[in-house]
N, C-alpha and C positions, 0 to 999 in steps of 0.2 A: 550496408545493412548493419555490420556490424559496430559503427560508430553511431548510430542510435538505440545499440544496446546497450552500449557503454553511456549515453547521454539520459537513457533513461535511467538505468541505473544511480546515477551520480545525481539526478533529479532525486528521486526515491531516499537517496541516502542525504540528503542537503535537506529535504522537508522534515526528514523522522526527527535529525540533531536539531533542528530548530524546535520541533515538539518538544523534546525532554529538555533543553534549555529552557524556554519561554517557560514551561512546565514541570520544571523537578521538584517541585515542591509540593506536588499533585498525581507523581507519579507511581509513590508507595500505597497511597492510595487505589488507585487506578488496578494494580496488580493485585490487591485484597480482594477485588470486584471482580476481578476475571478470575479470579483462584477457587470462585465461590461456582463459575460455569461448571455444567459437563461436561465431557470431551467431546461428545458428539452436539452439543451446542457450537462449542466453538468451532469446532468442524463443521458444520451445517455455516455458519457465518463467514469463515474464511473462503468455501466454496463460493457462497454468492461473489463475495469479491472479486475474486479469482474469474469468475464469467463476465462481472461487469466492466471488470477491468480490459481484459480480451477482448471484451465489446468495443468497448471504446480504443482500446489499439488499431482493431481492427474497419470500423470507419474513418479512422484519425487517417491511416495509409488509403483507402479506401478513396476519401476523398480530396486527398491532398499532393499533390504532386511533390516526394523526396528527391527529385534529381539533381 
């Protein structure tokens, strides 16, 4: 179990550096945009994720045999 926390993780962290790479040039931007949010906007949004994410962890194991 714990070598697909570690796998996800290191997924999770290999997508973000590809983002700001591919995109640093759009990135100062990007944080003008989110500075202008609520905090309960961006809380309300981070939540959704955080469930759909779990979702999808959770049928990913659900339906797939880790052994």
């Amino acid at each position: 179990m714990f070598k697909f926390f570690l796998l996800a993780i290191g997924f999770i962290l290999f997508f973000e550096g590809i983002i700001y790479f591919l995109f640093s040039s759009r990135i100062n931007e990007f944080y003008k945009i989110i500075s202008s949010f609520s905090n309960e906007k961006i809380k309300s949004f981070s939540s959704f994720l955080i469930i759909v994410g779990s979702v999808i962890i959770y049928f990913t194991f659900r339906i797939y045999d880790f052994s």
